[in-house]
N, CA, C and O of each residue as an XYZ file, in Angstrom:
560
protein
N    -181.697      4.709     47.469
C    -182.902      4.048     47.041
C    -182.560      2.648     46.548
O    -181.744      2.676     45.627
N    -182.990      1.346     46.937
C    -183.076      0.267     46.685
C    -183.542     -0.130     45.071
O    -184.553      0.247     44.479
N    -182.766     -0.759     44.725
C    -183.378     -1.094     43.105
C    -184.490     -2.281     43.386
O    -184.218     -3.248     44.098
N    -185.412     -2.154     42.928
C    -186.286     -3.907     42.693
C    -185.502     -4.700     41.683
O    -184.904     -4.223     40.718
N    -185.569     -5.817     41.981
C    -184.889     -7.074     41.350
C    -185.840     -7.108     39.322
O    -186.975     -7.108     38.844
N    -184.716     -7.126     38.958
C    -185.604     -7.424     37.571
C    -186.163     -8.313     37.426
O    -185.867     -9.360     38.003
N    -187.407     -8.174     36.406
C    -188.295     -8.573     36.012
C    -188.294     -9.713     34.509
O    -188.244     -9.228     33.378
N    -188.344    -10.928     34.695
C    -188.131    -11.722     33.656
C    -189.478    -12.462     33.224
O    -189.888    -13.498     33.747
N    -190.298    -11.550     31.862
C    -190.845    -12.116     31.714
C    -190.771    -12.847     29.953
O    -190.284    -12.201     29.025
N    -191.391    -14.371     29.764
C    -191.000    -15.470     28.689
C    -191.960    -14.814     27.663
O    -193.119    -14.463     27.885
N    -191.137    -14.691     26.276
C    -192.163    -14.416     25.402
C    -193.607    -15.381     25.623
O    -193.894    -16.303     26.386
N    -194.401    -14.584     24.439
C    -196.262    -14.399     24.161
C    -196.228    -15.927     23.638
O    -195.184    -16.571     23.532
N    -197.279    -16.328     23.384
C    -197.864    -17.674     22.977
C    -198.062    -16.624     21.642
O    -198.382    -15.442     21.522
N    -197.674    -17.778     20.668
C    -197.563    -16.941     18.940
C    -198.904    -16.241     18.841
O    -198.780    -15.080     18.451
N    -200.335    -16.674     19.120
C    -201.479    -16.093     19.008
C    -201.435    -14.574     20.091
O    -201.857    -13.445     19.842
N    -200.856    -15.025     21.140
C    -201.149    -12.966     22.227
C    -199.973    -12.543     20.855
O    -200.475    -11.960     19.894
N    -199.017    -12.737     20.827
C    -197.711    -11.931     20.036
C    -198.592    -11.287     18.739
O    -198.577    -10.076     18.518
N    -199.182    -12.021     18.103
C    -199.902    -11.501     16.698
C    -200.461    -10.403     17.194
O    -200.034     -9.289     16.889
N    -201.745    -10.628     18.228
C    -202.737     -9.685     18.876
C    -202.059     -8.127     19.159
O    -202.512     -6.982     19.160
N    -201.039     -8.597     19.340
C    -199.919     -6.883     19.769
C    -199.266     -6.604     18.657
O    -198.920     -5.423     18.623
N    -198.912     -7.327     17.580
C    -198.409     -6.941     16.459
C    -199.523     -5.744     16.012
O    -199.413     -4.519     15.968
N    -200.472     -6.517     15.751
C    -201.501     -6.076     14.783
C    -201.818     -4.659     15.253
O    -202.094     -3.813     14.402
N    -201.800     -4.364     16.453
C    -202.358     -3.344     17.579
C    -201.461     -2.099     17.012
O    -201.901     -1.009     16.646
N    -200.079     -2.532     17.028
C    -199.100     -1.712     17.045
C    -198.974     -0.972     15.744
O    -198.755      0.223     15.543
N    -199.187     -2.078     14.817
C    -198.752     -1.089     13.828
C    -199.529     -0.344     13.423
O    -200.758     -0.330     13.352
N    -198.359      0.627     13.009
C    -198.727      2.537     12.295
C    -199.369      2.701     13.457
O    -200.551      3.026     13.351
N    -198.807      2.533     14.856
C    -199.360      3.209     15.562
C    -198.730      3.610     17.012
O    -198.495      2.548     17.588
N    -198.528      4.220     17.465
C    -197.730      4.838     18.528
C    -198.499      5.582     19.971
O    -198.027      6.363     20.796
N    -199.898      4.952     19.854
C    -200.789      6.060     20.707
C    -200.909      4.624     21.780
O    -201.318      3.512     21.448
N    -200.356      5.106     23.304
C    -200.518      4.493     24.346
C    -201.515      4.409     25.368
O    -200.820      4.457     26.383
N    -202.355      4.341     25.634
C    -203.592      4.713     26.467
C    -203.428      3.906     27.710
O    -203.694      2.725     27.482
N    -203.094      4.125     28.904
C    -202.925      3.477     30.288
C    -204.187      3.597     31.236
O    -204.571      4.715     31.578
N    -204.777      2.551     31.624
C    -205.827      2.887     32.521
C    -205.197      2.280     34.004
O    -204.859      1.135     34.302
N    -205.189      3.321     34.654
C    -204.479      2.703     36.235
C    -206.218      3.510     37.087
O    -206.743      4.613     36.939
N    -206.622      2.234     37.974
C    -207.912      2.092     38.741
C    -208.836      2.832     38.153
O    -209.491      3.623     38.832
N    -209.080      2.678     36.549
C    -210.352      3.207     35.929
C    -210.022      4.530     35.157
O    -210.576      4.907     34.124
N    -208.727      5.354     36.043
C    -208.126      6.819     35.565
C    -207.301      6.293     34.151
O    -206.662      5.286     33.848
N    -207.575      7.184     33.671
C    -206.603      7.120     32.434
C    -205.609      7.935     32.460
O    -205.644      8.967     33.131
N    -204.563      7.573     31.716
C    -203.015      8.233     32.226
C    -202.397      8.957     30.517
O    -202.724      8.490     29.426
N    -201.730      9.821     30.667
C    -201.512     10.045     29.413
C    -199.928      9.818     29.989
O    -199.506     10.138     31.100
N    -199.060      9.052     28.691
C    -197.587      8.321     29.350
C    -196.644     10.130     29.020
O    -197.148     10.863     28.170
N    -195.876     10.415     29.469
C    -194.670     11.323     29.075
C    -194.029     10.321     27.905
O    -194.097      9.103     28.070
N    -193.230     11.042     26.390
C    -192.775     10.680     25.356
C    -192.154      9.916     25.822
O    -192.704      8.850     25.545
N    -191.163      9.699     26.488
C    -189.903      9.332     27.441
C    -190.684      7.501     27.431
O    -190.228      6.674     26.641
N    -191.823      7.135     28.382
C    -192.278      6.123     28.827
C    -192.930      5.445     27.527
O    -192.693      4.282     27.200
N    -193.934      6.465     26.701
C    -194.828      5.780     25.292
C    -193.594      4.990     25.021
O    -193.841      3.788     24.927
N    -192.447      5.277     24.880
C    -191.662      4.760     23.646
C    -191.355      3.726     24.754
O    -191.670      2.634     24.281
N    -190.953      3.590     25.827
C    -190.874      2.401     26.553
C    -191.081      1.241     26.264
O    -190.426      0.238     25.981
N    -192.690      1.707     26.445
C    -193.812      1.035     26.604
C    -193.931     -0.382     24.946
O    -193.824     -1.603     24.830
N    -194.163      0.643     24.144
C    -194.246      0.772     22.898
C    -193.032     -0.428     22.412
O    -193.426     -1.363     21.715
N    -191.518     -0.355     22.819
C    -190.676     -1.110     22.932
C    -191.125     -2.325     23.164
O    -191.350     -3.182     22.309
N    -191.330     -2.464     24.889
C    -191.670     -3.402     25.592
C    -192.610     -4.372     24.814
O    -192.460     -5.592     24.748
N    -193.746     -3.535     24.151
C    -194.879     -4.508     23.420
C    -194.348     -5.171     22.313
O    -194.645     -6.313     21.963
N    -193.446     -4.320     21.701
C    -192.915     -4.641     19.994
C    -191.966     -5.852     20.256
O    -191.932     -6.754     19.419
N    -191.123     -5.921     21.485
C    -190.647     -6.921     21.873
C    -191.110     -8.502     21.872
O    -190.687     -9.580     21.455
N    -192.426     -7.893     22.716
C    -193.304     -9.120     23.295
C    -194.358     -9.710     22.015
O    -194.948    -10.784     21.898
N    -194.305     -8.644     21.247
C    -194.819     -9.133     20.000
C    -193.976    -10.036     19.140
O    -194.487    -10.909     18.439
N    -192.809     -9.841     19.195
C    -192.123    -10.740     18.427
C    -191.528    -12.461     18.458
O    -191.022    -13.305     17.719
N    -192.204    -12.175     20.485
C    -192.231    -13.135     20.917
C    -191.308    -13.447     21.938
O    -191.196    -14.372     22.743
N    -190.557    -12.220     21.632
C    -189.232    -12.118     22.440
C    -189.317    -12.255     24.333
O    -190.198    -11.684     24.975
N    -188.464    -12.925     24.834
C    -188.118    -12.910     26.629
C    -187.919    -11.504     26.527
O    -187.311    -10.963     25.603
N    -188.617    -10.728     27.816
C    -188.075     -9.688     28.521
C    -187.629     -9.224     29.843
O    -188.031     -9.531     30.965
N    -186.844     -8.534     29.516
C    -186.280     -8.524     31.367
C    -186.366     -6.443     31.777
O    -185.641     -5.559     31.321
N    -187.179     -6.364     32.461
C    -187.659     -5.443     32.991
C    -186.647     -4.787     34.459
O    -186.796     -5.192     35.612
N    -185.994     -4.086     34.173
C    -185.066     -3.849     35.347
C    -184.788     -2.303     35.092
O    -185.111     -1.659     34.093
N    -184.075     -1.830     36.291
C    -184.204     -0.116     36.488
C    -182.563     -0.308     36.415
O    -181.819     -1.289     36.419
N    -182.379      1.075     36.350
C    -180.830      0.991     35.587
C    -180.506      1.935     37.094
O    -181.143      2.768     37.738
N    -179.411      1.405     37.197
C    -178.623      2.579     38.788
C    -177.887      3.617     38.298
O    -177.410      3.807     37.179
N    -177.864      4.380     39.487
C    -177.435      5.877     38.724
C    -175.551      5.152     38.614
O    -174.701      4.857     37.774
N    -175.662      5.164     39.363
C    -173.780      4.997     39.756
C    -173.598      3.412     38.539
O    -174.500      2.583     38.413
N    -172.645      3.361     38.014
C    -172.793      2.170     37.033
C    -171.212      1.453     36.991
O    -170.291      1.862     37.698
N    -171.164      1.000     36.608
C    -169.639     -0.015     36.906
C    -169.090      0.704     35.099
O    -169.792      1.350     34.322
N    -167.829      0.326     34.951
C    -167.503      0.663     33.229
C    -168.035     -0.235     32.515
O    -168.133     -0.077     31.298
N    -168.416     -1.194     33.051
C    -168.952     -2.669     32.174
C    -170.452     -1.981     31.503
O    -170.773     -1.670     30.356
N    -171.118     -1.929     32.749
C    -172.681     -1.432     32.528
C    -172.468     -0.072     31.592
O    -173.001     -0.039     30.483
N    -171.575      1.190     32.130
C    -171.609      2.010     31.293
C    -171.301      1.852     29.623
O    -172.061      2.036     28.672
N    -169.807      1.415     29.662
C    -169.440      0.504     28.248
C    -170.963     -0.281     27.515
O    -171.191     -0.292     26.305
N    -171.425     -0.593     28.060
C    -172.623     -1.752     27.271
C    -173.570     -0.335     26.922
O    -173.829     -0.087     25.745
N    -174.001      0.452     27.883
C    -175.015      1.875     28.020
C    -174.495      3.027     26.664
O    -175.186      3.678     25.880
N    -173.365      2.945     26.780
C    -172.699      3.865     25.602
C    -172.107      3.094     24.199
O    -171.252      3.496     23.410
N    -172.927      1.783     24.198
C    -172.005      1.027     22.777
C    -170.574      1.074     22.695
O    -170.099      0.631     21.650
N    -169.865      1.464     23.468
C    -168.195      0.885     23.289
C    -167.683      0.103     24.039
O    -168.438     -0.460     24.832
N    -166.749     -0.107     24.062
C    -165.879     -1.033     24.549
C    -165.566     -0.422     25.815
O    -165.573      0.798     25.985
N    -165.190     -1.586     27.035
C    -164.664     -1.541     28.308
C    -163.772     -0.603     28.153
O    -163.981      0.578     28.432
N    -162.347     -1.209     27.543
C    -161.039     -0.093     27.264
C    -161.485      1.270     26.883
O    -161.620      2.214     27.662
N    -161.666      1.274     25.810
C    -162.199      2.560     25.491
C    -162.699      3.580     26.285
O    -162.182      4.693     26.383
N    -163.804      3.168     26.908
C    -164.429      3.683     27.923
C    -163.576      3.978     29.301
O    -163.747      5.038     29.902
N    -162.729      3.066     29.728
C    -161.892      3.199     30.407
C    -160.515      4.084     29.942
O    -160.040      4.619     30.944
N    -160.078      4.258     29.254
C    -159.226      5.229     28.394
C    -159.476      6.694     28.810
O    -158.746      7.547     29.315
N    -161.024      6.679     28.339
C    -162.225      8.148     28.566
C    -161.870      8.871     29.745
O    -161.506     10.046     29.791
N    -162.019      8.004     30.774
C    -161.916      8.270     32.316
C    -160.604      8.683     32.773
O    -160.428      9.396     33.761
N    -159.431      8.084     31.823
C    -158.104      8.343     32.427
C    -157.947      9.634     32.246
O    -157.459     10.397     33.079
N    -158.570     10.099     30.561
C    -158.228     11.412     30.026
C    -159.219     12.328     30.563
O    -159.113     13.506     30.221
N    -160.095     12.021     31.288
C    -160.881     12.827     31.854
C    -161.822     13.283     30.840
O    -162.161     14.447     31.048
N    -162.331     12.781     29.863
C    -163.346     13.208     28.976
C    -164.858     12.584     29.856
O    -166.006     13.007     29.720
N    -164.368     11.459     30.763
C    -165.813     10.800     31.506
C    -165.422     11.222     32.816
O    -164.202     11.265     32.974
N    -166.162     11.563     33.852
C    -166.099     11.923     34.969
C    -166.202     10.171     35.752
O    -167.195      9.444     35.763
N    -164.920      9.903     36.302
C    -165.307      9.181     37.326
C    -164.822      8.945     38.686
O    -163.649      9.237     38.916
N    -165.717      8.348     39.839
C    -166.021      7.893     41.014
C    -165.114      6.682     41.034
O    -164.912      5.744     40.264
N    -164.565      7.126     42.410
C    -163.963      5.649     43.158
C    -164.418      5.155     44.164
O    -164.406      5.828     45.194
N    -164.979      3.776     44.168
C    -165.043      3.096     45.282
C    -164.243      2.458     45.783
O    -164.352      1.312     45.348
N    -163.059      2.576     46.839
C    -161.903      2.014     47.083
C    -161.073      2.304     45.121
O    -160.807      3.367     44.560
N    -160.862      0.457     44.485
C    -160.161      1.022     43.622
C    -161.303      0.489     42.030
O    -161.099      0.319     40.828
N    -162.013      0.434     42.593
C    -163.358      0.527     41.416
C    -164.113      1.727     40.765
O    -164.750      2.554     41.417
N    -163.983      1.730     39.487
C    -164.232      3.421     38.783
C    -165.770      3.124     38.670
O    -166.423      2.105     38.445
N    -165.997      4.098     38.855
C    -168.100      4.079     39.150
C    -168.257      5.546     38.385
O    -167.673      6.609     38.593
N    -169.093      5.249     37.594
C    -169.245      6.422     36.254
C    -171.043      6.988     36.380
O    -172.048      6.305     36.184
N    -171.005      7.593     36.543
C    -172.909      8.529     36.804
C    -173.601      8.126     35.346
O    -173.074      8.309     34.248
N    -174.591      7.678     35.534
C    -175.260      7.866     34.270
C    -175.668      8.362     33.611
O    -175.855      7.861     32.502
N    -176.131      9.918     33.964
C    -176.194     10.781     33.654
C    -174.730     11.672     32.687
O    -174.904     12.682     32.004
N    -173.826     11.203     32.818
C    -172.159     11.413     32.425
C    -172.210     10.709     31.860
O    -171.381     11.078     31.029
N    -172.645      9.558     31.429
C    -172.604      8.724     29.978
C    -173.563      9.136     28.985
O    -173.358      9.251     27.777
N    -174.932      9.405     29.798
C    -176.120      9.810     28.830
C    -175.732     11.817     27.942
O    -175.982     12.401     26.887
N    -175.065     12.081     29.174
C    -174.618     13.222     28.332
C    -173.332     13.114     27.513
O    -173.275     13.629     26.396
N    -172.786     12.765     27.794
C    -171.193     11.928     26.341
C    -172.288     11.756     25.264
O    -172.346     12.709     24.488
N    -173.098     10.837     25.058
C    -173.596     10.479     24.076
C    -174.572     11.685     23.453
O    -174.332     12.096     22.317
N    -175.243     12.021     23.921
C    -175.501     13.309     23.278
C    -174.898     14.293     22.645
O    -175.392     15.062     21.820
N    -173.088     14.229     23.318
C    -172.319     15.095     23.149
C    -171.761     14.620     21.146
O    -171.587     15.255     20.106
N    -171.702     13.535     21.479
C    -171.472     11.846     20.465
C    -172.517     12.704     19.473
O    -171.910     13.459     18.713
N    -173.421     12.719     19.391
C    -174.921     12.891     18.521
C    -174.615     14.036     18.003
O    -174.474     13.913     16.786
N    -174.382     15.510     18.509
C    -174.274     16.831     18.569
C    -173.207     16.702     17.068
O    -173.431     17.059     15.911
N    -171.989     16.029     17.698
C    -170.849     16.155     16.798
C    -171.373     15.515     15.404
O    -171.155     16.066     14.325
N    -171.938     14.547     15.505
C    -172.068     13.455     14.331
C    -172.978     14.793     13.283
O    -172.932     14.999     12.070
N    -173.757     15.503     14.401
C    -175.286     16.304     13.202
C    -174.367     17.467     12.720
O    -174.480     18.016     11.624
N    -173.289     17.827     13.834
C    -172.726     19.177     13.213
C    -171.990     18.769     11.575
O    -172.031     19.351     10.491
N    -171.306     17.433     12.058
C    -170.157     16.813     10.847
C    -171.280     16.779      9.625
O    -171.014     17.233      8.512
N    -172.251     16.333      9.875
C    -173.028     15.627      8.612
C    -173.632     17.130      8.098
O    -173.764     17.136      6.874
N    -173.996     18.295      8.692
C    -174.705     19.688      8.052
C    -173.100     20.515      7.387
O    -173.066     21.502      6.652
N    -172.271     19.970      7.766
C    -170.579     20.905      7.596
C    -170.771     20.197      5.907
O    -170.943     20.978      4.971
N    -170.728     18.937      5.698
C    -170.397     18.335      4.591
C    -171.124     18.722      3.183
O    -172.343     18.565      3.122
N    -170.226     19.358      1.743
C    -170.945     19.687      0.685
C    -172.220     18.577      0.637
O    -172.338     17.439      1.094
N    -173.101     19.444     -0.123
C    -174.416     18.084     -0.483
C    -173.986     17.570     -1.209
O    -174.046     16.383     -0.889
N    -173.244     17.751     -2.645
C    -172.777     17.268     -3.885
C    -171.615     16.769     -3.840
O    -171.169     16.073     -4.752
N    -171.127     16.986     -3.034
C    -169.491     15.928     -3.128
C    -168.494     17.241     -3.466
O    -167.319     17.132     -3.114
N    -168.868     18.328     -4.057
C    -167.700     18.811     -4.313
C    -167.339     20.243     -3.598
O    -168.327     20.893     -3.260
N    -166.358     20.686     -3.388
C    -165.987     22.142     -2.966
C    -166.094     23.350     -3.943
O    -165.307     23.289     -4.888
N    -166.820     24.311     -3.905
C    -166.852     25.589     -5.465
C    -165.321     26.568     -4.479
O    -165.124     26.968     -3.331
N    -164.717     26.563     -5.545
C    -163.307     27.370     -5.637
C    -163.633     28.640     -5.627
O    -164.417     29.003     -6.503
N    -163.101     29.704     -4.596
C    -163.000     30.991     -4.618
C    -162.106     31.756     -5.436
O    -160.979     31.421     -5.800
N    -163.136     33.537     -5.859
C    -161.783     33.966     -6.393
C    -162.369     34.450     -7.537
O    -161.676     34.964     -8.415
């Protein structure tokens, strides 16, 4: 499947940016009308969406682009917050599954998006393991 070329669009004129501020806040309810039908978004897209506006509210440039499944370590590294090496390290030890193209490592995105979950899992187990009070009660 062909990616479409991203989408660059220049922040709001300060007056539209306010207009979406104001809209937004304390508020999270997306309403899409595509040819008159109204659409209810999946959680996944509201928050997109929701992004996209909070962005454009701030005035901010946006660039609208679809992410490829197959990803270079650069793109993945940037996708997973670490570093190139690091990430590349991952792959040697086989903790990341990766693809060769000739001698280029090509990492699934789906294999990064699940690392990071894996990332999340550990962080909630560490943080429910830890006394609430700081201290250990002694057996016995």
């Amino acid at each position: 499947m062909a990616l479409i070329a991203p989408r660059v669009t220049p922040g709001l004129p300060a007056e539209d940016a306010r207009k979406i501020a104001r809209s937004l806040q304390d508020s999270n309810d997306i309403t899409v009308f595509v040819d008159g039908t109204v659409h209810r978004l999946p959680d996944q897209a509201r928050d997109a969406v929701v992004d996209l506006l909070a962005r454009l509210s701030r005035g901010e440039a946006v660039t609208v682009g679809s992410v490829e499944e197959m990803l270079t370590t650069s793109q993945a590294a940037e996708l997973a917050g670490i570093s190139h090496t690091y990430l590349r390290n991952m792959t040697d030890r086989g903790e990341i599954p990766v693809e060769y193209r000739g001698t280029h490592r090509r990492i699934r995105q789906a294999a990064i998006m699940t690392w990071l979950e894996t990332q999340k899992r550990k962080q909630e187990e560490a943080g429910s393991k830890a006394p609430s009070d700081g201290t250990q009660q002694a057996s016995g």
